[in-house]
C-alpha positions as CSV (number, residue, x, y, z in Angstrom):
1,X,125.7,-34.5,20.3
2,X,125.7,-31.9,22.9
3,X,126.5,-29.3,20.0
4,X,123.7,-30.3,17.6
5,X,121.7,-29.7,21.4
6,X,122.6,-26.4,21.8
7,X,121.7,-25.4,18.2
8,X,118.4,-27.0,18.7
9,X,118.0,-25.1,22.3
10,X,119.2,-22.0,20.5
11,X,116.4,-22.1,17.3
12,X,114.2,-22.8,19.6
13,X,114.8,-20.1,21.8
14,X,114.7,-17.6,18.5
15,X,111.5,-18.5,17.2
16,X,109.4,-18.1,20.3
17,X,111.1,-14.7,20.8
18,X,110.1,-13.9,17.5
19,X,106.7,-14.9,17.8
20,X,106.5,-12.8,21.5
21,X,107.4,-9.7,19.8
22,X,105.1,-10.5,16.8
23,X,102.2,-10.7,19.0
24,X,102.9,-7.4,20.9
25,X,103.2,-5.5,17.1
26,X,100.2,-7.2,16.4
27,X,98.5,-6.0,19.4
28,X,99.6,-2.6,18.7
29,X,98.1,-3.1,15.3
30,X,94.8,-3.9,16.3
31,X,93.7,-2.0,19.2
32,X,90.5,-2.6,21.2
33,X,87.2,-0.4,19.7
34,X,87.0,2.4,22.1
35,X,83.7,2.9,24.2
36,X,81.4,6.0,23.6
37,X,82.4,7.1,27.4
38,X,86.0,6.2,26.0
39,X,86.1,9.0,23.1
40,X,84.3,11.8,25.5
41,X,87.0,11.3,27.8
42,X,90.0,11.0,25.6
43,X,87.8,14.6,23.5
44,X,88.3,16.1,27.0
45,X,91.6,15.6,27.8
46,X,92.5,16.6,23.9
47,X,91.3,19.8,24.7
48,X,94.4,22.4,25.6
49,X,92.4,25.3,25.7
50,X,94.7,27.1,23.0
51,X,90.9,29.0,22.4
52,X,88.5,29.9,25.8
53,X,85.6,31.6,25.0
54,X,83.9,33.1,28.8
55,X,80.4,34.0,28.7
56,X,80.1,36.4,31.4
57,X,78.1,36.4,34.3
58,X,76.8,40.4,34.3
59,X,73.1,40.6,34.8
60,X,70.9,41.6,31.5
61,X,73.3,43.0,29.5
62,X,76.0,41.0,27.3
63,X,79.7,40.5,27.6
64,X,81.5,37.7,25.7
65,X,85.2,37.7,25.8
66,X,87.5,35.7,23.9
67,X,90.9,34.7,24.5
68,X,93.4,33.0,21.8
69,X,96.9,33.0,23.3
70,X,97.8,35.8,20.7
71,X,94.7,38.1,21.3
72,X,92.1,38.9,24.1
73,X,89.0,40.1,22.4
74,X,85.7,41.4,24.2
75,X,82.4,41.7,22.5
76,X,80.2,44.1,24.1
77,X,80.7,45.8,27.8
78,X,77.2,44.7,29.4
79,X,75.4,47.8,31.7
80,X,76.9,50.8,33.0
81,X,75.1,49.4,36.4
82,X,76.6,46.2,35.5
83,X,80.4,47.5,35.5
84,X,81.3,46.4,38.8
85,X,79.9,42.9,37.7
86,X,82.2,43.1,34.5
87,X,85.1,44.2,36.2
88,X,85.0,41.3,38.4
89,X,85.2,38.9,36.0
90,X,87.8,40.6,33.5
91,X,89.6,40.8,37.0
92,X,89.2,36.7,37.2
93,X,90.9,36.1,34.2
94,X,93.6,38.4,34.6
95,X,92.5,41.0,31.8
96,X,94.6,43.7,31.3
97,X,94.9,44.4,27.6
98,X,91.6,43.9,25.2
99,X,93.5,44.0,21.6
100,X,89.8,44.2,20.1
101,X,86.9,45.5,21.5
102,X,83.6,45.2,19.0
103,X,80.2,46.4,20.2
104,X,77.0,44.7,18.3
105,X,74.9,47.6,18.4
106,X,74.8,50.8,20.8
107,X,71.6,49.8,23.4
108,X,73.0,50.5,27.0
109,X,73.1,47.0,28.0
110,X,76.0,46.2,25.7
111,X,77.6,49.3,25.0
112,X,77.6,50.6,29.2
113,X,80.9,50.0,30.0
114,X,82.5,50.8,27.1
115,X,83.6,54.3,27.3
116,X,85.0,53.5,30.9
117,X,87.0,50.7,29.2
118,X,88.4,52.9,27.0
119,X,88.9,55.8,28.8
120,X,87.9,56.2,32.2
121,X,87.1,59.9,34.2
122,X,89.0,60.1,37.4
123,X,85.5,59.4,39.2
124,X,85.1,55.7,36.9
125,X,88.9,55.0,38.3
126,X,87.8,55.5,42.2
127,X,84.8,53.6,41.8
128,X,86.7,50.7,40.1
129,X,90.4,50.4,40.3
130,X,90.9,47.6,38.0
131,X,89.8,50.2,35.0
132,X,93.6,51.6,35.3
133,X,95.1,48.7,34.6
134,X,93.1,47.9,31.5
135,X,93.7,48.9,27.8
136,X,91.9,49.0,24.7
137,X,93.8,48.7,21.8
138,X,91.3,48.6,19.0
139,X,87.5,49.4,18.5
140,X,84.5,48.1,15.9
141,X,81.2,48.3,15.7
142,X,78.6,48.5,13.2
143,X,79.3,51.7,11.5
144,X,75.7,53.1,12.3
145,X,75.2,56.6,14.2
146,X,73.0,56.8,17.6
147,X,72.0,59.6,18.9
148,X,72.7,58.1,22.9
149,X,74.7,59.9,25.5
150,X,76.5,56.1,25.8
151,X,76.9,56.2,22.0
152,X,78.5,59.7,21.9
153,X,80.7,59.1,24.7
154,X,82.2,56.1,23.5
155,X,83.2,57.5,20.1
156,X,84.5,60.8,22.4
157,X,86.9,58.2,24.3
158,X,88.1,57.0,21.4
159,X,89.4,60.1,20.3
160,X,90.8,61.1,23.4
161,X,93.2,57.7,23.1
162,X,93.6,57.9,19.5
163,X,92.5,53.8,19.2
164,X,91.9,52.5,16.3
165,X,88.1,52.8,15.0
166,X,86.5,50.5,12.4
167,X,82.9,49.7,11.4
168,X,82.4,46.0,10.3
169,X,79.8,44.9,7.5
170,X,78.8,41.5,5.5
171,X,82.6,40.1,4.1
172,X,84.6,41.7,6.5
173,X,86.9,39.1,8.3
174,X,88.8,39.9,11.7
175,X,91.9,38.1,12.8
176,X,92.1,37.0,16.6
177,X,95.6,35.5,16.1
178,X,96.7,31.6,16.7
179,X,94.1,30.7,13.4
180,X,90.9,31.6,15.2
181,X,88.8,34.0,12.6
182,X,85.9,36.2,12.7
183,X,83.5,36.1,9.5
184,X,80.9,39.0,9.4
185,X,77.8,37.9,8.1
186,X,75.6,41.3,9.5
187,X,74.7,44.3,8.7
188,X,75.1,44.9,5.1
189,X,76.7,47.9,3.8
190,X,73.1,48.8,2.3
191,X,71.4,48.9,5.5
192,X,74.3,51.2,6.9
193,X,74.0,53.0,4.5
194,X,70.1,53.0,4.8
195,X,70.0,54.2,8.2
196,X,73.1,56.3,8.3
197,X,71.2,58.3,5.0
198,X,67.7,58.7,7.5
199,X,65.9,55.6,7.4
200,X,64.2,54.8,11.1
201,X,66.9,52.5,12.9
202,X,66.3,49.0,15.1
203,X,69.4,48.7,17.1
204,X,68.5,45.2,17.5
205,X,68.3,44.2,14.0
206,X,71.3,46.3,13.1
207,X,73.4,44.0,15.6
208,X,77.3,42.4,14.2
209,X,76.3,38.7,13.7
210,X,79.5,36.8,13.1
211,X,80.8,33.3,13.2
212,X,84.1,32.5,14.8
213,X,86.3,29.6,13.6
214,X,89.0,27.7,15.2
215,X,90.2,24.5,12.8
216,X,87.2,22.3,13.0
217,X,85.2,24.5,15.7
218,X,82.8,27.2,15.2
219,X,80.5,29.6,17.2
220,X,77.9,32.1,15.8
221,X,77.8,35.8,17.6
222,X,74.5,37.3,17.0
223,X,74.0,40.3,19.2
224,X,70.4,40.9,20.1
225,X,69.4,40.0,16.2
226,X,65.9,39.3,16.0
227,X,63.8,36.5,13.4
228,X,64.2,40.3,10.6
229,X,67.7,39.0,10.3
230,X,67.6,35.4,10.5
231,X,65.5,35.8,7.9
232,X,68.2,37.5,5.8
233,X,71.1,35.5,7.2
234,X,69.3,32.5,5.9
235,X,68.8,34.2,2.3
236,X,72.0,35.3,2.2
237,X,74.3,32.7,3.1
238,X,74.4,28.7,2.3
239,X,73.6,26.6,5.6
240,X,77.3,25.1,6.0
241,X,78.0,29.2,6.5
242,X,75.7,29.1,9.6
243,X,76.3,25.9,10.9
244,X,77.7,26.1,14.1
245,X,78.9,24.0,17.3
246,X,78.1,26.8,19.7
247,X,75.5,29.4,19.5
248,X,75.1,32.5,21.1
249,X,71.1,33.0,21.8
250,X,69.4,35.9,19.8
251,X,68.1,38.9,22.1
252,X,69.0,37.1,25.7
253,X,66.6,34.4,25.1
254,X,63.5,36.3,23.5
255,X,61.0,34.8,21.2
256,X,61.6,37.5,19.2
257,X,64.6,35.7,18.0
258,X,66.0,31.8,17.3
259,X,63.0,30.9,14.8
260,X,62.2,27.0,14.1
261,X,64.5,27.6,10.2
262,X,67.2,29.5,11.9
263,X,67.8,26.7,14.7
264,X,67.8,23.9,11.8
265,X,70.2,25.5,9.7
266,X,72.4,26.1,12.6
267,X,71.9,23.0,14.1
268,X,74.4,23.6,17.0
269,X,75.5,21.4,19.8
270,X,75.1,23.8,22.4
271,X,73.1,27.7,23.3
272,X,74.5,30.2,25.3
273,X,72.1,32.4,26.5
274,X,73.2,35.9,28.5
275,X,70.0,37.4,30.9
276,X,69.9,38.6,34.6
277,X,67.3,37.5,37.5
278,X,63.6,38.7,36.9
279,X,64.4,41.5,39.4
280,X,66.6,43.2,37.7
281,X,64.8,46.4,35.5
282,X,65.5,45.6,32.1
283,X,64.5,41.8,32.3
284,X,60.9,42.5,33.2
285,X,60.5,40.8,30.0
286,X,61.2,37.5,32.1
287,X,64.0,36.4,29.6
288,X,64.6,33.5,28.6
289,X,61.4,32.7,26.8
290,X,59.3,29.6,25.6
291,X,59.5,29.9,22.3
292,X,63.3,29.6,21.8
293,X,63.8,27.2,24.7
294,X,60.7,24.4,22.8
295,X,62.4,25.7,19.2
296,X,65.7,24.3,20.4
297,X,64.8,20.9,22.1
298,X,62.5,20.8,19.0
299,X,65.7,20.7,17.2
300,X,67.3,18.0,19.3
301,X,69.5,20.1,21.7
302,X,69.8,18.6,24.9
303,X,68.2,20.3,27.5
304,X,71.8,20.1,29.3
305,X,73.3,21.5,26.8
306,X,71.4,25.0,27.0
307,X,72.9,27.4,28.9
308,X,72.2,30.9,30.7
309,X,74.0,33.0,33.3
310,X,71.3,33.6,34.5
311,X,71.6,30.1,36.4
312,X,74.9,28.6,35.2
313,X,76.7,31.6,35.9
314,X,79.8,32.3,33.6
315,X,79.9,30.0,30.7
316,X,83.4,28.6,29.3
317,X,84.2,27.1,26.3
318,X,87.3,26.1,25.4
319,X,88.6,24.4,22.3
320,X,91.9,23.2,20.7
321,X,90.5,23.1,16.9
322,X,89.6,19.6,17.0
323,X,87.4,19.3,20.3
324,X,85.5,21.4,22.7
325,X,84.3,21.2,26.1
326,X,81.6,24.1,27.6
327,X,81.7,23.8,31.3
328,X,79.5,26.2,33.4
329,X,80.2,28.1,36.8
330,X,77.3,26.5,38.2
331,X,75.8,23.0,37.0
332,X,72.2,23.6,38.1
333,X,69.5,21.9,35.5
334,X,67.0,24.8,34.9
335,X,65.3,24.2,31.7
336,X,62.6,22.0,32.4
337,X,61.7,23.6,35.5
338,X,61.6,26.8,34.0
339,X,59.5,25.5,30.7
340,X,56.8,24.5,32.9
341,X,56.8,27.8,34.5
342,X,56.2,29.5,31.5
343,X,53.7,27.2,30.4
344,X,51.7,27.6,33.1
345,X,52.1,31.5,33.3
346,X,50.9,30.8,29.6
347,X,47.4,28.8,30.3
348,X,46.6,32.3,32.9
């Protein structure tokens, strides 16, 4: 009796364990639907930043540098009055080596600094230390002459070094290491040509426009390219070519660039826009303007999700392929106030 007990107590015993560790499988099975708040947060912490894209704070001019764990790539150098500005922030995030260094087009406010990034005069090095400790392994830029002192001086330092020149066109693909890619979508090698050969330039719409791509995320580089060559870009490419999760705002904001078309096909999450304070010279244009800001809400951006240095200070964005986060310096909410600025300068 007492055996025919235990072998009850002992089947018994079995077949609730089994159904305890049924019930935990089938808990891991079916796990609970995960909240809206749930996914941002768990898109956050996904992101390793293998890929950090920095904005910089300098003023007016432009400076975008991008880091992949394999490469440190900078496009454009800001101002030369903006170099102590640019230095600081290279200085930041430890820059010492720039393996690619592509200039959109030669106006001063992107092309300033680049000669003393290349190669410095003993005076550059005593007014900023930090230039001896940085290197520029290779140049690009558009391929088309200028006559400027900057131009010139840049192409001189180049020499001097012996770097590694190239011009980019419309196909050309650049390889920042760790899978992130640069397509070329601008200037085509008939408009180099074009101008090269006599025809009147306009820096602007001779800018390198290119989209970057990491895995599943992408951001379009546009120099200062005006509505001329969204016009073409739209012509010329399909609208998955342009679509973009990140976009870098034509011409520092200016209605003479992101037209109503251009925004749809892009149809990105965020804008990035790079200008300085009214005060300084070069934005007496009063950058960024109306146009763009109402195109892009028009679009559905979120008003949070436009950016500028000019009030966020530097802008980060960092990406593991699958996710990105953009996180500004300074989380101030400027776009409504400054829309209804500009509407009422408007109504004067």
């Amino acid at each position: 009796m007492k055996k025919i007990f235990l072998a009850v107590l002992m089947l018994a015993t079995f077949i609730l364990s089994g159904c305890g560790s049924q019930g935990k499988e089938d808990s891991k099975d079916e796990p609970q639907a995960a909240t809206k708040e749930d996914t941002q947060a768990e898109a956050a912490q996904d992101v390793k930043g293998n890929l950090k894209i920095s904005m910089l704070n300098v003023g007016q001019g432009d400076a975008i540098l991008i880091q992949t764990g394999k490469q440190t790539i900078l496009v454009d150098t800001s101002d030369t009055d903006e170099r102590d500005l640019l230095l600081k922030e290279l200085e930041k995030l430890s820059v010492t080596k720039i393996d690619k260094l592509i200039l959109t087009h030669p106006h001063a406010d992107h092309i300033g600094s680049a000669k003393a990034l290349i190669n410095p005069s003993k005076k550059e090095l005593s007014a900023n230390p930090y230039l001896e400790k940085i290197s520029v392994a290779e140049v690009y830029d558009n391929g088309i002459s200028a006559s400027s002192p900057l131009y010139k001086s840049y192409l001189k330092a180049i020499d001097a070094k012996g770097i590694t020149y190239k011009s980019l066109k419309v196909g050309d693909t650049l390889d920042f290491g760790n899978s992130v890619k640069f397509n070329v979508l601008y200037p085509t090698p008939e408009l180099v040509d074009a101008v090269n050969g006599g025809q009147k330039s306009e820096p602007n719409n001779e800018s390198v426009v290119g989209k970057l791509t990491y895995k599943k995320f992408s951001m379009l580089f546009t120099g200062d390219a005006e509505k001329e060559v969204e016009a073409a870009l739209l012509s010329n490419n399909k609208t998955k070519n342009l679509k973009c999760d990140v976009l870098k705002s034509g011409h520092h904001g200016s209605y003479t660039a992101s037209t109503k078309d251009f925004i749809a096909a892009v149809n990105p999450s965020y804008v990035l826009i790079s200008c300085g304070p009214d005060e300084e010279r070069r934005n007496t244009y009063g950058h960024p303007h109306l146009e763009p800001l109402e195109n892009y809400l028009a679009q559905g951006i979120d008003e949070k999700n436009i950016l500028c240095t000019r009030w966020n200070g530097t802008i980060t964005v960092t990406s593991d392929g699958k996710s990105f986060s953009v996180q500004p310096e300074n989380n101030e909410d400027w776009v409504d106030k400054w829309i209804k600025k500009k509407q009422k300068d408007k109504k004067k």
